[in-house]
C-alpha positions as CSV (number, residue, x, y, z in Angstrom):
1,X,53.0,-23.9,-22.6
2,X,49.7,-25.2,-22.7
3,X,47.0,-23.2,-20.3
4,X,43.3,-25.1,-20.1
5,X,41.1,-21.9,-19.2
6,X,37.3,-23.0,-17.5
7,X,34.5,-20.6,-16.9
8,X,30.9,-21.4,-17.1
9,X,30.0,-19.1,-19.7
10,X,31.3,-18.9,-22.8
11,X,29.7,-15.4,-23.9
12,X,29.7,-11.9,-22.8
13,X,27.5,-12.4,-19.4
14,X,29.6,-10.0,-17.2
15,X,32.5,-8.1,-16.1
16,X,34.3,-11.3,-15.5
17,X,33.7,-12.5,-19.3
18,X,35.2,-9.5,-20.3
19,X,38.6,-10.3,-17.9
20,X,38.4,-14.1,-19.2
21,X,38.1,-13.4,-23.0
22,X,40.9,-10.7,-22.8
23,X,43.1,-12.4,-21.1
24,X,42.3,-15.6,-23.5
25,X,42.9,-13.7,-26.3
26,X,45.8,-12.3,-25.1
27,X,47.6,-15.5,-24.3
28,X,47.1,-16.6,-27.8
29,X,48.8,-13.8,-29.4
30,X,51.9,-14.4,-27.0
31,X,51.8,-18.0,-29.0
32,X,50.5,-19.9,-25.7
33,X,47.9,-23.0,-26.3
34,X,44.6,-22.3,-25.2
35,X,42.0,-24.7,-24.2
36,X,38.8,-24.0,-23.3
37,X,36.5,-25.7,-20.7
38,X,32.6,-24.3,-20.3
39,X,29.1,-24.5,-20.6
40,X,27.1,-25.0,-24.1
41,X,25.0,-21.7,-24.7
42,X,23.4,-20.6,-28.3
43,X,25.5,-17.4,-27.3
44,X,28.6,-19.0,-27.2
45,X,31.6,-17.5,-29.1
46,X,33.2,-20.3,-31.2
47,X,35.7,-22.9,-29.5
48,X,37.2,-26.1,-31.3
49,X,36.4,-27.8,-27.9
50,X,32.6,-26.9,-27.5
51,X,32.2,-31.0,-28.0
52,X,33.2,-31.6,-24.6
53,X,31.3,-28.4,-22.4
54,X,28.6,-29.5,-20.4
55,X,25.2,-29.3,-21.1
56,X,22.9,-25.9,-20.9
57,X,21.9,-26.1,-17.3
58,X,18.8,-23.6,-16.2
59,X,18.5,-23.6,-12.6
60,X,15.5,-21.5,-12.5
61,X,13.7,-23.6,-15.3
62,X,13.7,-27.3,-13.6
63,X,10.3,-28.5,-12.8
64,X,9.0,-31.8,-11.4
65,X,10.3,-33.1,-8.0
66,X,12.8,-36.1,-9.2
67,X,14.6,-33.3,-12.2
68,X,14.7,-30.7,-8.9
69,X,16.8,-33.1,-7.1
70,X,18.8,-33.8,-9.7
71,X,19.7,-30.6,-10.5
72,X,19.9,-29.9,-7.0
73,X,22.5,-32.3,-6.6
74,X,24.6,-31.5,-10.3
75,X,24.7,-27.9,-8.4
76,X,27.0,-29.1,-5.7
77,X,29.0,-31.6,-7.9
78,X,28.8,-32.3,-11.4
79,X,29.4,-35.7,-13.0
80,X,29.3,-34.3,-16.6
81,X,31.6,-31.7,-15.7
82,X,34.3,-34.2,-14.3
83,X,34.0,-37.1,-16.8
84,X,34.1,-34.3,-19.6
85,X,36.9,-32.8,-18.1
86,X,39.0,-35.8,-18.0
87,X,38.4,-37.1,-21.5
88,X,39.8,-33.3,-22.4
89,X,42.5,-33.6,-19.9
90,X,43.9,-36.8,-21.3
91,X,43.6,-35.8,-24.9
92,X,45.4,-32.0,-24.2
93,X,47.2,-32.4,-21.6
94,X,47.6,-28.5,-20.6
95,X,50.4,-27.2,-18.2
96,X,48.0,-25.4,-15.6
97,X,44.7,-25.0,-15.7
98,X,43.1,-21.1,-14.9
99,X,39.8,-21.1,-13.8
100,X,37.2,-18.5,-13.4
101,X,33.5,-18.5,-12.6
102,X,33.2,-22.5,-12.3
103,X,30.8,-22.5,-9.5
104,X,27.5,-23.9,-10.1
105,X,27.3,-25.1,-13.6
106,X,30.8,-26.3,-13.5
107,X,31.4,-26.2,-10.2
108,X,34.6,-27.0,-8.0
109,X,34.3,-30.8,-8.4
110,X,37.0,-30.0,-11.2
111,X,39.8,-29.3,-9.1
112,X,40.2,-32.5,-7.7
113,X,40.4,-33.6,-11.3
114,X,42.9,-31.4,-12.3
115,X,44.9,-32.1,-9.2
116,X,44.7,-35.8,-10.0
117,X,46.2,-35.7,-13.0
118,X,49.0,-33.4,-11.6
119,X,48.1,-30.2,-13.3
120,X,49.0,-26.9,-11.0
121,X,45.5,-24.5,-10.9
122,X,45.2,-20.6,-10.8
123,X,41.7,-19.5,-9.8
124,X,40.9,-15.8,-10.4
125,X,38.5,-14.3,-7.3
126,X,35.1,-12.5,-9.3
127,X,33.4,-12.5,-6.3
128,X,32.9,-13.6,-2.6
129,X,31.8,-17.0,-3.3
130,X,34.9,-18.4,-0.6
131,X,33.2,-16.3,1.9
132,X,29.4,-16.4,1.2
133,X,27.4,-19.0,-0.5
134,X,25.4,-16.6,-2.8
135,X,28.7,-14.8,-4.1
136,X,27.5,-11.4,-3.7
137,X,28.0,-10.9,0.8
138,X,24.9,-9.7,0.5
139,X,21.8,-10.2,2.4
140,X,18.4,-8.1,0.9
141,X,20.5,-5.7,-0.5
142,X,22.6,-5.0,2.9
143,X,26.4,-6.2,2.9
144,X,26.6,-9.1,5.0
145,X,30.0,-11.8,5.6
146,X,28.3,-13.4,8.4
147,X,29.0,-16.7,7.2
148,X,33.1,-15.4,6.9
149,X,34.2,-18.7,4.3
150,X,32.9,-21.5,7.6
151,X,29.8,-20.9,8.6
152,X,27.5,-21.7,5.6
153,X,24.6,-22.3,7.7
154,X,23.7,-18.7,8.1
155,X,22.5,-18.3,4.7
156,X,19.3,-20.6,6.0
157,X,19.4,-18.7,9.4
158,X,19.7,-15.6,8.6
159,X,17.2,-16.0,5.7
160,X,19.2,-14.0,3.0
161,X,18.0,-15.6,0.1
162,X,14.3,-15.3,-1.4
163,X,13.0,-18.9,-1.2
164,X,14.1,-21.9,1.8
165,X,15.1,-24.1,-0.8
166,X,18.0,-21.9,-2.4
167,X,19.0,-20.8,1.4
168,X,19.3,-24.5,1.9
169,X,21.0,-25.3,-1.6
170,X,23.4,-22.6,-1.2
171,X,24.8,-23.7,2.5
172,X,24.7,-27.6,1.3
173,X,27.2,-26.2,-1.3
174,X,29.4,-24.1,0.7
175,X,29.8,-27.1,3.6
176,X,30.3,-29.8,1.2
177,X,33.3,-28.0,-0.9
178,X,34.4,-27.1,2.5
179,X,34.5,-30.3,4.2
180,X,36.2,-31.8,0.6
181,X,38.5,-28.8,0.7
182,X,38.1,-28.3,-2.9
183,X,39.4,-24.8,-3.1
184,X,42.1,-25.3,-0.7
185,X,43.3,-27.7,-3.4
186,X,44.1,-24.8,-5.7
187,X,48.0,-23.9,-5.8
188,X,47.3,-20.1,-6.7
189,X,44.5,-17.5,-6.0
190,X,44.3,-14.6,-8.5
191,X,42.8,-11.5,-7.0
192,X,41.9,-8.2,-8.3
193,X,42.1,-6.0,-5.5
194,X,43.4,-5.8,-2.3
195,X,40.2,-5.6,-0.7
196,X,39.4,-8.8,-2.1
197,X,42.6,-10.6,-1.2
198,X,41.9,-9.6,3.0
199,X,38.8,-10.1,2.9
200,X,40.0,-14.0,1.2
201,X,42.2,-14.2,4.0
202,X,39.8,-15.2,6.4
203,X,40.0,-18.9,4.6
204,X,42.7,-18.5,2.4
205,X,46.8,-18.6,3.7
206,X,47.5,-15.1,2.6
207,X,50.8,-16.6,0.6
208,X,48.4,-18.4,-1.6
209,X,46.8,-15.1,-3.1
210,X,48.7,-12.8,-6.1
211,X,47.2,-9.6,-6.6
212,X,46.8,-9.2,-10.2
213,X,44.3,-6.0,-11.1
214,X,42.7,-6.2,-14.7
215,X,44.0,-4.6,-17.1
216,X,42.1,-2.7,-20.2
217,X,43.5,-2.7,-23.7
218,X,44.4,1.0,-24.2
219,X,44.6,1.3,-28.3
220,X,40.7,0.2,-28.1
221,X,39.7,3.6,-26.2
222,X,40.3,7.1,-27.4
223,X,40.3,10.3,-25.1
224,X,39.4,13.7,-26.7
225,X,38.5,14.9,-23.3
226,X,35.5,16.6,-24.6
227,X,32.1,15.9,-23.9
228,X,28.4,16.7,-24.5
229,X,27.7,17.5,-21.6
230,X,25.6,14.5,-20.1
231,X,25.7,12.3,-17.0
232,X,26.5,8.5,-17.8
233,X,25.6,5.2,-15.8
234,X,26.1,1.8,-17.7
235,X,25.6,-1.6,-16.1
236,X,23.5,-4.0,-14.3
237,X,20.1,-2.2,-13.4
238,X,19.5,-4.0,-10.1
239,X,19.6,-2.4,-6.2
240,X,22.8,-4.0,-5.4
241,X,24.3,-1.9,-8.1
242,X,23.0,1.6,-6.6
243,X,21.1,2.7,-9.3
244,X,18.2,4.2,-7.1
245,X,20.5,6.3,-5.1
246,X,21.9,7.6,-8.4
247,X,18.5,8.4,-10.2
248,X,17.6,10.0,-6.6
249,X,20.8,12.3,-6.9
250,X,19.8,12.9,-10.3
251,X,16.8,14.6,-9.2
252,X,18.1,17.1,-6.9
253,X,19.9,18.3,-10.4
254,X,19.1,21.4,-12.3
255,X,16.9,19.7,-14.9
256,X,18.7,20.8,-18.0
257,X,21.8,18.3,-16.9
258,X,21.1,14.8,-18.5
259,X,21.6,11.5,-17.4
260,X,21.7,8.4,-19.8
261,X,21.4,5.1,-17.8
262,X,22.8,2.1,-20.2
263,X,22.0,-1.4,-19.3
264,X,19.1,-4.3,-18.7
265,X,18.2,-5.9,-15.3
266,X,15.3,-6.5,-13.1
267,X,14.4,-3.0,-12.0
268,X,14.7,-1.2,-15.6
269,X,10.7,-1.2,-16.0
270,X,9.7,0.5,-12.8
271,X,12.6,2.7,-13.0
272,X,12.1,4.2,-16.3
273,X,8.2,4.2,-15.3
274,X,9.5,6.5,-11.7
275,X,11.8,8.5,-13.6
276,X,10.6,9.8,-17.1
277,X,13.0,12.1,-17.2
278,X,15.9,10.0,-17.3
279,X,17.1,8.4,-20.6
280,X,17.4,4.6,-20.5
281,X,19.3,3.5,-23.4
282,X,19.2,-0.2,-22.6
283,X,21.7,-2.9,-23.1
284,X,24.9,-1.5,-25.1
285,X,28.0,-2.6,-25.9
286,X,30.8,-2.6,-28.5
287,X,31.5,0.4,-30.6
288,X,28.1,2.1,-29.5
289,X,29.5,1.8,-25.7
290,X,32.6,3.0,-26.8
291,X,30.7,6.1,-27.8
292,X,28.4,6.7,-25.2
293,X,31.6,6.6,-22.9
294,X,33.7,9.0,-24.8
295,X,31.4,11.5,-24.7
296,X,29.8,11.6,-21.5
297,X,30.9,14.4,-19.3
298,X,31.5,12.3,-16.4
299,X,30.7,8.4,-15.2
300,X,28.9,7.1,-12.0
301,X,29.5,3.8,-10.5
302,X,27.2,4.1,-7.3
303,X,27.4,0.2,-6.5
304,X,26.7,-0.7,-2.9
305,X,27.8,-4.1,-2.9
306,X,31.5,-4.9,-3.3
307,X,33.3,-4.1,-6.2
308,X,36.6,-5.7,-7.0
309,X,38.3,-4.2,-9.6
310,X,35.4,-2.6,-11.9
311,X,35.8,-3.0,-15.8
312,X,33.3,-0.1,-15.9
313,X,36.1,2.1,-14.0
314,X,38.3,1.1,-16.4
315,X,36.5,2.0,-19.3
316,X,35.5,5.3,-18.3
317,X,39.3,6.2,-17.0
318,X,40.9,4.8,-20.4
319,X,38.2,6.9,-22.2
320,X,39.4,10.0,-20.2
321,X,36.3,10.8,-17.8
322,X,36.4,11.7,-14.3
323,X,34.7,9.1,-12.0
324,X,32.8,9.3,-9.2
325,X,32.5,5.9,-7.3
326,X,31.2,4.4,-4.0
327,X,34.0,4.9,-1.4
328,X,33.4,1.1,-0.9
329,X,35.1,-2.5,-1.9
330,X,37.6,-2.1,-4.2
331,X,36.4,0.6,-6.0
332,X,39.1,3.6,-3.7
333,X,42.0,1.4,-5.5
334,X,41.1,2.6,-8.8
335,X,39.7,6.0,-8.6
336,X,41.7,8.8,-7.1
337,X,39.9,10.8,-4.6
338,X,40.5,14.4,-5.9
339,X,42.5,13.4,-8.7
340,X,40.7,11.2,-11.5
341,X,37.7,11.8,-9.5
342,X,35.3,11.4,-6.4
343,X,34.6,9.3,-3.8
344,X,31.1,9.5,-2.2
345,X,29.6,7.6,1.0
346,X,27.4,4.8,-0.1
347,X,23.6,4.8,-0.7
348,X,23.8,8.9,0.3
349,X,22.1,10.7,-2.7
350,X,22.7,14.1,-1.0
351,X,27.0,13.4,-1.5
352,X,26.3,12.1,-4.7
353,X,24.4,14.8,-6.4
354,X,27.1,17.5,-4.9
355,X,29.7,16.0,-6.2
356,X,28.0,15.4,-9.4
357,X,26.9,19.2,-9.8
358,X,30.6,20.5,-8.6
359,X,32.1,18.3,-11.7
360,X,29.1,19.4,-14.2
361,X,29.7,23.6,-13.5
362,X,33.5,22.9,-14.0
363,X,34.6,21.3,-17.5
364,X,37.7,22.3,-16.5
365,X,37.8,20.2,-13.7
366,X,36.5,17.4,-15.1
367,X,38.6,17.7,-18.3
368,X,42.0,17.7,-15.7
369,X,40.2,14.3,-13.8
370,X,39.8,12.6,-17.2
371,X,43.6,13.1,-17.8
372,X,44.8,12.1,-14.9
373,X,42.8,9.0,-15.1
374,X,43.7,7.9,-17.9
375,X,47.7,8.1,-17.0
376,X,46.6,5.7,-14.1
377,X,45.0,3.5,-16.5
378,X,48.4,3.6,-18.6
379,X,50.9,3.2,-15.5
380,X,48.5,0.5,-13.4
381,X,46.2,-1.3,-15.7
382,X,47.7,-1.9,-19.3
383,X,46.3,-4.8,-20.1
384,X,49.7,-5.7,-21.9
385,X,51.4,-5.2,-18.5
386,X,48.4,-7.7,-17.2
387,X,49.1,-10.1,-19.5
388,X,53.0,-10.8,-18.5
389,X,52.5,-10.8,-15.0
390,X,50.0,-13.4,-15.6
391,X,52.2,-15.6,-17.5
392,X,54.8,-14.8,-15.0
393,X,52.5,-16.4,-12.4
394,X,52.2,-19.9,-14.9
395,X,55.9,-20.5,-15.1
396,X,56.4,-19.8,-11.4
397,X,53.9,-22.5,-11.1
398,X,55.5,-24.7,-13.6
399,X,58.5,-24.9,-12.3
């Protein structure tokens, strides 16, 4: 079998790098040919078919009016991307195609390429980019599905983006693929959660989405179930993430607990100027993650956007470390309310730090909660488990 895999970056940039690169490697140990489709980047890890990925493309960088429209236009559909694509297509000639994050730099012009020369797609669902242009349902940091996978125009009339010009860009996206149908054109939706499969619902038949949670290789994380006795946050420092609740709840501490905040984003200078007391690491990963996980007492992920199925839940759980988590998205599917952990209401500081302080005064507690997740992790999310379900979802395609 011969699987082309796309996404438009071709380097650790997220969460959903980390499901793509896994699940690429993890095909190519099962002996299945992998092609790669993407974007050229200095970061890039190496690929024999980085000859035929697009071009860098910096949508915030563009200046002058004519290279705007341009750009503007290679947003929505993108020659390069399609006349690349086919020159790879004819030379491989893969079995099914997976894509990931394609939107964009790659964007969804692709499927009707791969559907022209007959080759069955699998896209896996990241985000909310079916139901609102800017991927996120957010609007100023509030959830928000007004525009529900149709009505693309709110994203200009409800002002949820920072500048006209990206509202308008954004809703010229979403109507055109929709009016081409390019993602109806895709034989298989991948999604991570049952959250995000309903919510997908609302535009796509229900019989066309396979819920397939990632999976986390278990041999790469250890679980001593000790710690040293400090908080731990690691991830994108930014307000959708809930990072400002978390430092608030923080503060309502006894000072002498610590909290180490791992990660890069736009508010990291103004909140290690608010908070001196906090320790920001900055941007980790690797064996020094790996660390910082294993012996942190306990993990928050206070996100108050949707999560799907969180690699940093994942990590924490395989590591053996109770969670506490936003009781929001599709973060109550992984963590056990009670059992590997606690649920807390969204944005309330007040929840957060009592549940916070009950789990720091009882190591026992916590020590049980770190268990417990991590036999989830090993009966729900091997990513060995992951890895022939997906294949199981290429031949049924196949054949």
């Amino acid at each position: 079998m011969k699987v082309l895999m796309a996404n438009k970056f071709f380097h650790l940039n997220g969460g959903s790098e980390r499901v793509f690169f896994q699940e690429r490697e993890l095909l190519q140990k099962k002996g299945i040919a992998v092609i790669d489709f993407s974007m050229q980047d200095r970061r890039n890890f190496d690929s024999v078919y980085a000859g035929l990925f697009v071009d860098n493309i910096n949508y915030e960088s563009t200046e002058g009016f004519s290279r705007k429209l341009k750009t503007a236009l290679s947003f929505i559909h993108s020659a390069e991307a399609v006349r690349k694509l086919e020159k790879l297509l004819t030379q491989e000639r893969p079995d099914v195609a997976h894509l990931h994050n394609i939107y964009h730099q790659l964007t969804p012009s692709i499927i009707t390429v791969l559907k022209r020369h007959g080759i069955k797609v699998a896209l896996t669902l990241h985000d909310y980019k079916l139901l609102c242009p800017s991927y996120l349902a957010l609007n100023h940091g509030h959830i928000c599905t007004a525009c529900n996978g149709k009505a693309f125009w709110k994203s200009v009339t409800h002002h949820c983006q920072d500048s006209r010009m990206q509202e308008l860009l954004l809703a010229g996206e979403g109507l055109w693929h929709l009016w081409r149908r390019s993602y109806e054109a895709v034989d298989v939706f991948i999604a991570p959660s049952q959250f995000l499969a309903d919510l997908t619902s609302r535009r796509i038949p229900q019989e066309k989405i396979h819920i397939l949670r990632n999976g986390i290789n278990l041999d790469e994380y250890s679980s001593p179930y000790a710690d040293r006795g400090y908080i731990l946050y690691f991830g994108r420092l930014s307000k959708e993430k809930g990072i400002r609740t978390l430092l608030e709840a923080h503060s309502k501490l006894n000072s002498a607990i610590p909290l180490q905040v791992v990660g890069s984003g736009p508010l990291a200078e103004s909140l290690q100027s608010a908070y001196p007391d906090v320790q920001f690491i900055g941007y980790k990963t690797g064996t020094e993650l790996h660390d910082l996980i294993r012996e942190a007492a306990l993990v928050v992920v206070p996100s108050e956007c949707y999560e799907n199925c969180s690699m940093s839940v994942l990590e924490a759980m395989a590591s053996g470390k109770a969670v506490i988590g936003s009781n929001l998205g599709g973060l109550p599917e992984q963590i056990e309310d009670g059992v590997s952990g606690f649920l807390f209401e969204p944005g309330n500081a007040h929840d957060l730090a009592e549940k916070m302080n009950r789990l720091m005064q009882d190591r026992a507690l916590r020590q049980d909660m770190g268990m417990a997740g991590r036999k989830i992790i090993e009966e729900k999310f091997s990513l060995h488990e992951h890895g022939d379900k997906l294949i199981c979802i290429y031949r049924q395609l196949c054949n």
